[in-house]
PDB file of N, H, CA, C and O in Angstrom:
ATOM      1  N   UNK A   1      94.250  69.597 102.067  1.00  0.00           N
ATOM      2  CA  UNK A   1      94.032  70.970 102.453  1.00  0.00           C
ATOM      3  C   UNK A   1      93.310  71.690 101.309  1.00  0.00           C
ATOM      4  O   UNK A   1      93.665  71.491 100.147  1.00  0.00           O
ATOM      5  N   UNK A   2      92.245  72.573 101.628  1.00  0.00           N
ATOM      6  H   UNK A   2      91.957  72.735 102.572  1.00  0.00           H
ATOM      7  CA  UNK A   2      91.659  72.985 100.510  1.00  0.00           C
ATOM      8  C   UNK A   2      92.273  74.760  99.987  1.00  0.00           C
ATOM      9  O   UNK A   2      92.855  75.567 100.712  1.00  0.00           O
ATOM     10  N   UNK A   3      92.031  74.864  99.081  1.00  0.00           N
ATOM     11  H   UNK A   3      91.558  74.208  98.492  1.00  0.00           H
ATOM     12  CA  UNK A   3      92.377  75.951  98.413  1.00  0.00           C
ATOM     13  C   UNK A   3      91.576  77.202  99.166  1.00  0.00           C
ATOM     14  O   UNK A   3      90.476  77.007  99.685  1.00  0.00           O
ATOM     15  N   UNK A   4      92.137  78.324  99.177  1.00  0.00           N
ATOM     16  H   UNK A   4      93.030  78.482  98.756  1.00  0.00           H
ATOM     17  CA  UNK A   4      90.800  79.356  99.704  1.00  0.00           C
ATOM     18  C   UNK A   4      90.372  80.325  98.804  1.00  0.00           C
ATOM     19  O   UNK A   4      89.582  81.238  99.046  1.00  0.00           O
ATOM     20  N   UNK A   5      90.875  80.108  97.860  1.00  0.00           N
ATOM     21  H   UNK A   5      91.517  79.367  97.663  1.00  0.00           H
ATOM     22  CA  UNK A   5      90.306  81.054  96.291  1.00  0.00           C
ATOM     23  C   UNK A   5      89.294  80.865  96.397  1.00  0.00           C
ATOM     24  O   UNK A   5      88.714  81.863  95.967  1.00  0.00           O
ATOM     25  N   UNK A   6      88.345  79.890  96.850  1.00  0.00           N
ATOM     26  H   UNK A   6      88.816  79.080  97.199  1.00  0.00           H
ATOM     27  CA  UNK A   6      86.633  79.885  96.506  1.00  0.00           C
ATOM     28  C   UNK A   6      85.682  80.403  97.480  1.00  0.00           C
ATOM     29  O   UNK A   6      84.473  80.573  97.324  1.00  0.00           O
ATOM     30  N   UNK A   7      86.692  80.722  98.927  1.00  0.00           N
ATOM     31  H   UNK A   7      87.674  80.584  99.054  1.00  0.00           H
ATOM     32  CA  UNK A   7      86.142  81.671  99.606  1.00  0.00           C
ATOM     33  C   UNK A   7      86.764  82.919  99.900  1.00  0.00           C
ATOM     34  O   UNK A   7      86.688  83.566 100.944  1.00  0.00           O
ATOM     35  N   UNK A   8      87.577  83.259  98.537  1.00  0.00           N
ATOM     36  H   UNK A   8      87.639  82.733  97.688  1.00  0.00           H
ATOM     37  CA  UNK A   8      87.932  85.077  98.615  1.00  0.00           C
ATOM     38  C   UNK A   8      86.767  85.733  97.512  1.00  0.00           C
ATOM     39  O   UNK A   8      86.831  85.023  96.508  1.00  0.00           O
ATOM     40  N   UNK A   9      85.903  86.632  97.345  1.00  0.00           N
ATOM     41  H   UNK A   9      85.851  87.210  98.160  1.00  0.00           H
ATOM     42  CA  UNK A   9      85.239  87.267  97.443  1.00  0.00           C
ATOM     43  C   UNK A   9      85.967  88.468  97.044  1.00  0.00           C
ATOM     44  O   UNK A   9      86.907  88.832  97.751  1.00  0.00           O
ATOM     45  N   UNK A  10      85.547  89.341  95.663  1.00  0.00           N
ATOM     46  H   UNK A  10      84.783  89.045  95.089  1.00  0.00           H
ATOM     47  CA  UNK A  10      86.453  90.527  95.121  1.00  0.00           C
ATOM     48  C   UNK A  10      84.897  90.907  94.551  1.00  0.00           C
ATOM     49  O   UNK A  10      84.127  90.309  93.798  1.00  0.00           O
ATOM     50  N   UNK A  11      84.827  92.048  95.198  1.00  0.00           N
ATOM     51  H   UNK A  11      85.453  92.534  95.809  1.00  0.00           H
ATOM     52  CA  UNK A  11      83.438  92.855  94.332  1.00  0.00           C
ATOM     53  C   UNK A  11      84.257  93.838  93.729  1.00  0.00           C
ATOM     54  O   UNK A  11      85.235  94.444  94.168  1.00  0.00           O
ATOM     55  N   UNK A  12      83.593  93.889  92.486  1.00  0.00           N
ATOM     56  H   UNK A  12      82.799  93.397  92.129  1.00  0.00           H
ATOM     57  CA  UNK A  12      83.935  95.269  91.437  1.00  0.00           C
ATOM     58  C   UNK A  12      82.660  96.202  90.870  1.00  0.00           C
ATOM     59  O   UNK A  12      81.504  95.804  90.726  1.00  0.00           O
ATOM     60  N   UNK A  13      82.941  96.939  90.715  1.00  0.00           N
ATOM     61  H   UNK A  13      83.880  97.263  90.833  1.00  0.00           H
ATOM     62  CA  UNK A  13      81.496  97.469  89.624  1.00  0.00           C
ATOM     63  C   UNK A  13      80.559  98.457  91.239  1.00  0.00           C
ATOM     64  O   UNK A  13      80.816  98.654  92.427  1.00  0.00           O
ATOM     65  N   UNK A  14      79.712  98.719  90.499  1.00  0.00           N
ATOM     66  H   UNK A  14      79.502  98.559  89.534  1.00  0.00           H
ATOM     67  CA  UNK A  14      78.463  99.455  91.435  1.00  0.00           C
ATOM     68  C   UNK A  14      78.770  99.181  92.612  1.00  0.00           C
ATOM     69  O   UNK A  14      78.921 100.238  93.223  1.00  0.00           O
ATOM     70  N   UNK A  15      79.031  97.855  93.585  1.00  0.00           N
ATOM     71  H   UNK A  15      78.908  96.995  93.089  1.00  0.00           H
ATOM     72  CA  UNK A  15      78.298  97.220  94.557  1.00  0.00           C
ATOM     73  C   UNK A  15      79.772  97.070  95.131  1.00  0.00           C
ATOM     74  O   UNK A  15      79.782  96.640  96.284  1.00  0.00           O
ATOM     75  N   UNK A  16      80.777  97.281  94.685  1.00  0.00           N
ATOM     76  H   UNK A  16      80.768  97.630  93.749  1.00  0.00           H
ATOM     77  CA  UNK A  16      82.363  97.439  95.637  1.00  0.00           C
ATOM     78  C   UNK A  16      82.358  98.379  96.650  1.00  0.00           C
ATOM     79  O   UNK A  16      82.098  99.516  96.257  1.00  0.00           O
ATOM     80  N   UNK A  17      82.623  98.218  98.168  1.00  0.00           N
ATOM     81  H   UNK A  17      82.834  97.295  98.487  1.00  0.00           H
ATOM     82  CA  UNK A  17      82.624  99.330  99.217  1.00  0.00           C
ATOM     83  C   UNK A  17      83.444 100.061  98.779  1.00  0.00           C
ATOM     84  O   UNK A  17      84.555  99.876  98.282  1.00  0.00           O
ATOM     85  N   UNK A  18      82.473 101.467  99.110  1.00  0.00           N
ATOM     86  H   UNK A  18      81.571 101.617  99.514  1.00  0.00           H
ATOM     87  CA  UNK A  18      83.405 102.577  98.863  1.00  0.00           C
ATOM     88  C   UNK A  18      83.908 103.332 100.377  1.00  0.00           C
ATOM     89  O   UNK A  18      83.240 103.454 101.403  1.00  0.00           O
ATOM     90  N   UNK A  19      85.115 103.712 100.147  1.00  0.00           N
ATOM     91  H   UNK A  19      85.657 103.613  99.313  1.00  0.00           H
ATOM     92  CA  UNK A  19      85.961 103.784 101.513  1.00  0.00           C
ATOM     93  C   UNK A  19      84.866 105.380 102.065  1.00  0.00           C
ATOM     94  O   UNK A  19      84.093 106.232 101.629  1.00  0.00           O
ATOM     95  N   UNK A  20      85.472 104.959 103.147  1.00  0.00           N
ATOM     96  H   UNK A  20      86.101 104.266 103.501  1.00  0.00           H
ATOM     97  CA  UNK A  20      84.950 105.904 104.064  1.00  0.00           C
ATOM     98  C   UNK A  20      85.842 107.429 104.704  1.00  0.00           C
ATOM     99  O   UNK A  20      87.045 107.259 104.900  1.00  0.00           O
ATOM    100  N   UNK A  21      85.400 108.521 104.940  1.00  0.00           N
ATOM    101  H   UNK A  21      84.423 108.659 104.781  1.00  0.00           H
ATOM    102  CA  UNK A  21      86.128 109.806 105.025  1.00  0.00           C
ATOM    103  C   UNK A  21      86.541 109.348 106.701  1.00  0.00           C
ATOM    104  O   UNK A  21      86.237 108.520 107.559  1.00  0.00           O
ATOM    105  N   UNK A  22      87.357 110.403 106.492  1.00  0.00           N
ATOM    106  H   UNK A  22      87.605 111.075 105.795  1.00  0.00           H
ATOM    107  CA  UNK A  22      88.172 110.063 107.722  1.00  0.00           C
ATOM    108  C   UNK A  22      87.706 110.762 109.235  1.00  0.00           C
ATOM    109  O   UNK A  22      88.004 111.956 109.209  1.00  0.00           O
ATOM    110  N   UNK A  23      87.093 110.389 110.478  1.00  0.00           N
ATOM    111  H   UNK A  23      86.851 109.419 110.499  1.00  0.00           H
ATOM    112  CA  UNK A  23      86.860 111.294 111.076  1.00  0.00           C
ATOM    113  C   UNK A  23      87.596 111.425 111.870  1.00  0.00           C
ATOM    114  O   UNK A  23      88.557 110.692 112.103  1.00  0.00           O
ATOM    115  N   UNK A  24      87.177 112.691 112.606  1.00  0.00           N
ATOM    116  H   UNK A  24      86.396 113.287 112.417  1.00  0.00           H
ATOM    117  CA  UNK A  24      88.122 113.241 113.436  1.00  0.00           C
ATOM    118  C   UNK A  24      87.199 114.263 114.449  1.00  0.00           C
ATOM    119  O   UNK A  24      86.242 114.994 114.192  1.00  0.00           O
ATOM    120  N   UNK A  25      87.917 113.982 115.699  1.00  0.00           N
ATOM    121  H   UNK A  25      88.695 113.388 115.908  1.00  0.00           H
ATOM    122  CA  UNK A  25      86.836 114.830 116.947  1.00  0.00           C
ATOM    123  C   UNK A  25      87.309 115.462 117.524  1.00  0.00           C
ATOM    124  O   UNK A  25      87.844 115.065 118.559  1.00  0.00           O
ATOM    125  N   UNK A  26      87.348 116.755 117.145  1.00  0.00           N
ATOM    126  H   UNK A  26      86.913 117.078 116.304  1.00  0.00           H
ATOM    127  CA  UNK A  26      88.142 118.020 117.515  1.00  0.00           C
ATOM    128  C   UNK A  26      87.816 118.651 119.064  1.00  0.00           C
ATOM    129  O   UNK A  26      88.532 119.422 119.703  1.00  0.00           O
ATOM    130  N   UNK A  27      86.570 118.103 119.440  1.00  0.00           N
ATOM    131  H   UNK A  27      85.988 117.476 118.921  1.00  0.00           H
ATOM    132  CA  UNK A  27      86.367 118.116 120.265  1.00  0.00           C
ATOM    133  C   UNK A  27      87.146 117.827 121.718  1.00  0.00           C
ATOM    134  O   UNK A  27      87.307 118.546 122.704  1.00  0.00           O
ATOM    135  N   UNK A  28      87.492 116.678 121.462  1.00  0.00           N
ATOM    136  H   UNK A  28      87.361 116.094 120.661  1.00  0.00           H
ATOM    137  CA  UNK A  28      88.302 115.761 122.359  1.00  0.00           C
ATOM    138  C   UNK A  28      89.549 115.671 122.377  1.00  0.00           C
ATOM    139  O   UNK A  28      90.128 115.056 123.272  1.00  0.00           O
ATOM    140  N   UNK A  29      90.339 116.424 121.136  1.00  0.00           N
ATOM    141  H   UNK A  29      89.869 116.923 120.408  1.00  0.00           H
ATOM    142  CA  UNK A  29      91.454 116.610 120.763  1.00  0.00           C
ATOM    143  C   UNK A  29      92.256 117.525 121.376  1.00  0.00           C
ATOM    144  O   UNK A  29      92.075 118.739 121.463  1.00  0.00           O
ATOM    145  N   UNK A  30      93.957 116.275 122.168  1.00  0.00           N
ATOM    146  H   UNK A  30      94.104 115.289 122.097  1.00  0.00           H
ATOM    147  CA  UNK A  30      94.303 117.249 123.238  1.00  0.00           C
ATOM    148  C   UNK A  30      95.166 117.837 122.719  1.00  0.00           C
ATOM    149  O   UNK A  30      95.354 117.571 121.532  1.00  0.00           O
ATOM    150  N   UNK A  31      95.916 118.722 123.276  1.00  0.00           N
ATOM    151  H   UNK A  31      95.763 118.938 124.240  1.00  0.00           H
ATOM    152  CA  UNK A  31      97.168 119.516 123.163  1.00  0.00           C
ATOM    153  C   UNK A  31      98.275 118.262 123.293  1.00  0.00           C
ATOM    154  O   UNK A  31      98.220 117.310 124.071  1.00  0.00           O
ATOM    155  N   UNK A  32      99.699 118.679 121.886  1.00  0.00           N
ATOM    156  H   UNK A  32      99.744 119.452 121.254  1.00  0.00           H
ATOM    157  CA  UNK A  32     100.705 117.488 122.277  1.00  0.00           C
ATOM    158  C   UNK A  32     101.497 118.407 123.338  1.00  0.00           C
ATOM    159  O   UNK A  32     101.784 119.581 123.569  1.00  0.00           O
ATOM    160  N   UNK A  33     101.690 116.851 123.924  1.00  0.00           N
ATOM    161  H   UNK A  33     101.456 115.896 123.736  1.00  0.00           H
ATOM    162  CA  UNK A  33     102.911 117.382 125.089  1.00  0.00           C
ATOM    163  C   UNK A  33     104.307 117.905 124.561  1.00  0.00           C
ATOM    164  O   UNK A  33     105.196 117.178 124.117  1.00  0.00           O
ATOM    165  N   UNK A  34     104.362 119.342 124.684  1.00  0.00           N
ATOM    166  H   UNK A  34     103.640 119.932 125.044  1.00  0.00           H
ATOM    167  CA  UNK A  34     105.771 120.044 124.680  1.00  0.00           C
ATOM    168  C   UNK A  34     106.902 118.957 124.903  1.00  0.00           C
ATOM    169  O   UNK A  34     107.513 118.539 123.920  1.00  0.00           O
ATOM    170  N   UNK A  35     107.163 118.542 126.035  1.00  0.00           N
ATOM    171  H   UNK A  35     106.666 118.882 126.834  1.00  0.00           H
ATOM    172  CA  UNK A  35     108.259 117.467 126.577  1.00  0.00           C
ATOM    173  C   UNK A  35     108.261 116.043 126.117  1.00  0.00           C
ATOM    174  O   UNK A  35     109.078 115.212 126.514  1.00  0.00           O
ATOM    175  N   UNK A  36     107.304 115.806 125.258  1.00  0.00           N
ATOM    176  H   UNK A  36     106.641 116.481 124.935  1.00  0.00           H
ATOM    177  CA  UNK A  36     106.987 114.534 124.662  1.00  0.00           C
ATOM    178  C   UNK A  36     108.316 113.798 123.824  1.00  0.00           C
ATOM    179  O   UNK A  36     108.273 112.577 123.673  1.00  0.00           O
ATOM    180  N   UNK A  37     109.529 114.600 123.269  1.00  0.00           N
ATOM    181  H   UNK A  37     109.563 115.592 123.392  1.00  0.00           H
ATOM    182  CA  UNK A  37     110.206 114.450 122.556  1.00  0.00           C
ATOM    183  C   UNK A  37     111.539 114.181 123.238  1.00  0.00           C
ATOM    184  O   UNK A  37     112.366 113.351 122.861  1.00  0.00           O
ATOM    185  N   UNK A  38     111.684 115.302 124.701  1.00  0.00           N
ATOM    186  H   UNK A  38     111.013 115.976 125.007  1.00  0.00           H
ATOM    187  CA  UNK A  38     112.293 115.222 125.383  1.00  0.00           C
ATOM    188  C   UNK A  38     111.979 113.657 126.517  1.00  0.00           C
ATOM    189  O   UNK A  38     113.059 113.266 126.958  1.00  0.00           O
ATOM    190  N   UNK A  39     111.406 113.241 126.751  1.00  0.00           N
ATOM    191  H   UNK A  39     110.528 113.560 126.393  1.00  0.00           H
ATOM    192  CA  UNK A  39     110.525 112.204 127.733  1.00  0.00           C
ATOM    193  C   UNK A  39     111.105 111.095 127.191  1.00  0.00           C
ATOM    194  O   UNK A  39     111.941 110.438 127.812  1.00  0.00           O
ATOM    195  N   UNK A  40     110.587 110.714 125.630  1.00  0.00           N
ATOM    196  H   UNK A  40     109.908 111.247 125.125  1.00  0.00           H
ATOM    197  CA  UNK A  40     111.568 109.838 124.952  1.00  0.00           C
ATOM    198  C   UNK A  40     112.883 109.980 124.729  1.00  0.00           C
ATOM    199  O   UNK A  40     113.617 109.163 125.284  1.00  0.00           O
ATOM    200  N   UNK A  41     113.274 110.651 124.188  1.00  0.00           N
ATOM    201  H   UNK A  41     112.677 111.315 123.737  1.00  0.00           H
ATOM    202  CA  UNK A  41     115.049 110.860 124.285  1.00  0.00           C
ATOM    203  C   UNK A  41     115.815 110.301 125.985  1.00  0.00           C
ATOM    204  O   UNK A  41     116.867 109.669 126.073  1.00  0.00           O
ATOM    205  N   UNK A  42     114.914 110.762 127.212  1.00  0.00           N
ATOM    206  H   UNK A  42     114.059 111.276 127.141  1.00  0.00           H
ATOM    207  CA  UNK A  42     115.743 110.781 128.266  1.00  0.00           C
ATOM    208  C   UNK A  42     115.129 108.718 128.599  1.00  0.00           C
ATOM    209  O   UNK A  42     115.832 107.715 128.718  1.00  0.00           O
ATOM    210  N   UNK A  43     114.196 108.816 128.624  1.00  0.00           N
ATOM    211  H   UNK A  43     113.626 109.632 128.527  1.00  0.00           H
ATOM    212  CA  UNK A  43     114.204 107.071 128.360  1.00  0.00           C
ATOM    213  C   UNK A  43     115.042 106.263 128.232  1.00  0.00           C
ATOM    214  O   UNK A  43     115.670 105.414 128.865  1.00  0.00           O
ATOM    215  N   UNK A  44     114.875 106.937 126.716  1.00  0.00           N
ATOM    216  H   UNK A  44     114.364 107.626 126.202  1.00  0.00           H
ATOM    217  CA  UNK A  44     116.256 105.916 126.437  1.00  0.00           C
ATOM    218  C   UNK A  44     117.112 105.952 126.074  1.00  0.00           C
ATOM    219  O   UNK A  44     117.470 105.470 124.999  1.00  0.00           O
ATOM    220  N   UNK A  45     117.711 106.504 126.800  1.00  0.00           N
ATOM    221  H   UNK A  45     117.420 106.895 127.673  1.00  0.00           H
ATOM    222  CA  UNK A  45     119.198 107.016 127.393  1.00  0.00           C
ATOM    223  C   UNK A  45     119.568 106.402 128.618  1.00  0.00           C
ATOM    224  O   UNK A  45     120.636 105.855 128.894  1.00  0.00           O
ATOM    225  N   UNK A  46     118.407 106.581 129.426  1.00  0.00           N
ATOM    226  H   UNK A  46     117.540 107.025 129.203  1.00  0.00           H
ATOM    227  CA  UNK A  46     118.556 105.944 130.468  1.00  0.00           C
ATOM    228  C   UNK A  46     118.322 103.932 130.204  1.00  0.00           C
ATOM    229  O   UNK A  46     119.107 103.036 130.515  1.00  0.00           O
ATOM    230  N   UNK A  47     117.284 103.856 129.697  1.00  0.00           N
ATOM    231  H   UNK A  47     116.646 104.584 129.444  1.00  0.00           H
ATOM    232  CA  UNK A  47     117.248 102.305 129.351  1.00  0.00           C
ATOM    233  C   UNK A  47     118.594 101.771 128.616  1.00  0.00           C
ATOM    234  O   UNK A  47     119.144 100.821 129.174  1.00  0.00           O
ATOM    235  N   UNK A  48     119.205 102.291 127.386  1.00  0.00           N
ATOM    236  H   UNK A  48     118.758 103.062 126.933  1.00  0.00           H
ATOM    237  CA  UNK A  48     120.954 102.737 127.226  1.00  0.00           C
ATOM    238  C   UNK A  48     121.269 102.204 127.900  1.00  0.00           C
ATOM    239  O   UNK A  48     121.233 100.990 127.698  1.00  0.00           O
ATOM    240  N   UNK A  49     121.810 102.709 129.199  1.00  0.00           N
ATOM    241  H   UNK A  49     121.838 103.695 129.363  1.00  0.00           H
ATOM    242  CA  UNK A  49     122.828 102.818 130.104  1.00  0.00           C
ATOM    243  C   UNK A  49     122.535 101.906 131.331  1.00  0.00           C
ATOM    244  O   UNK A  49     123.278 101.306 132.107  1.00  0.00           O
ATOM    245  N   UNK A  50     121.343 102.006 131.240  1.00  0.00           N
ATOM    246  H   UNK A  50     120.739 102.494 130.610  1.00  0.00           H
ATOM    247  CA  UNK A  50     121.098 100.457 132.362  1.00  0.00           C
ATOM    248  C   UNK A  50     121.726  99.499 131.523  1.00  0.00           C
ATOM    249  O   UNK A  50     122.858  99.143 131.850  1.00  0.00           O
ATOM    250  N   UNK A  51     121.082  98.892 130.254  1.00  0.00           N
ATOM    251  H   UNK A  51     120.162  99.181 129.988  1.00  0.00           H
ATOM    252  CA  UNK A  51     121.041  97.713 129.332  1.00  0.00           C
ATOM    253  C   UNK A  51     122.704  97.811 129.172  1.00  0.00           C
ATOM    254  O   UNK A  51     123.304  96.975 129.848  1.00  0.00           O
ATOM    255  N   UNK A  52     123.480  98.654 128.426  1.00  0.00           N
ATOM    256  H   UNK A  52     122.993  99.333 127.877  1.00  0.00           H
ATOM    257  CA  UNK A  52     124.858  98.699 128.303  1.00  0.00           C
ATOM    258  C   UNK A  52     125.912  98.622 129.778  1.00  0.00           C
ATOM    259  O   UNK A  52     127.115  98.372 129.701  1.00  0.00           O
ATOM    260  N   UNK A  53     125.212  98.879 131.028  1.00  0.00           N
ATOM    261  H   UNK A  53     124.235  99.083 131.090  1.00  0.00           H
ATOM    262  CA  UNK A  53     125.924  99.023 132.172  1.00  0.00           C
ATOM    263  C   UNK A  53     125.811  97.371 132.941  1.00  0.00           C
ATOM    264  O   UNK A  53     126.563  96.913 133.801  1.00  0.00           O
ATOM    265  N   UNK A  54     124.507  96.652 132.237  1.00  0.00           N
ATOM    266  H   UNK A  54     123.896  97.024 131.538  1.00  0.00           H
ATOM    267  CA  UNK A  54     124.400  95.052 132.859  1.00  0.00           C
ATOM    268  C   UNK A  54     125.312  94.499 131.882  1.00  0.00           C
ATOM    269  O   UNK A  54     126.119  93.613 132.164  1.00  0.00           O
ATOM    270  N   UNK A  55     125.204  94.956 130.867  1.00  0.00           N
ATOM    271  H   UNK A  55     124.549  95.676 130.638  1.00  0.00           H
ATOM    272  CA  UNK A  55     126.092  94.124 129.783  1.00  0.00           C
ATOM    273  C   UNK A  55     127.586  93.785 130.003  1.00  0.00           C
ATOM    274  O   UNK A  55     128.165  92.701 129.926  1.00  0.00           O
ATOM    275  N   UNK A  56     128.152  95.314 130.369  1.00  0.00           N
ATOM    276  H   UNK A  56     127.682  96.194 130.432  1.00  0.00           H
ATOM    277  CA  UNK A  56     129.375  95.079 130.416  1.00  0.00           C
ATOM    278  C   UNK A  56     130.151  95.151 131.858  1.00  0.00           C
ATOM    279  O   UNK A  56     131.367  95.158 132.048  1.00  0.00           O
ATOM    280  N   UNK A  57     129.141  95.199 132.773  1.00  0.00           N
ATOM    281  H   UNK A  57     128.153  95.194 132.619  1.00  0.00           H
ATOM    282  CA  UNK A  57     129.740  94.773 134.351  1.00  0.00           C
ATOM    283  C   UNK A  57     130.475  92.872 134.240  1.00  0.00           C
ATOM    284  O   UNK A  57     130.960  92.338 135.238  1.00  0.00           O
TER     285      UNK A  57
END
């Protein structure tokens, strides 16, 4: 099996990618759902109580 140190590749100096800014498209950007917090909570509560109600029938 061969080693892969001779095909990892580490640039330093001038010629190292420099990271990129972050975008973002405000455009397209929706409103969060109010009930989003509530939606999950009642989930699984309900997934809960199924999963705990097969369990212990």
């Amino acid at each position: 099996m061969n080693r892969l140190s001779p095909l990892i590749v580490r640039r330093v100096g001038a010629f190292a990618p420099q990271p990129m800014g972050e975008f973002s498209d405000r455009a397209r950007e929706e409103r969060p759902d109010p009930l989003q917090d509530l939606k999950l909570f009642a989930t699984g509560w309900v997934g809960g109580l199924v999963f705990f109600g097969t369990l212990l029938a």
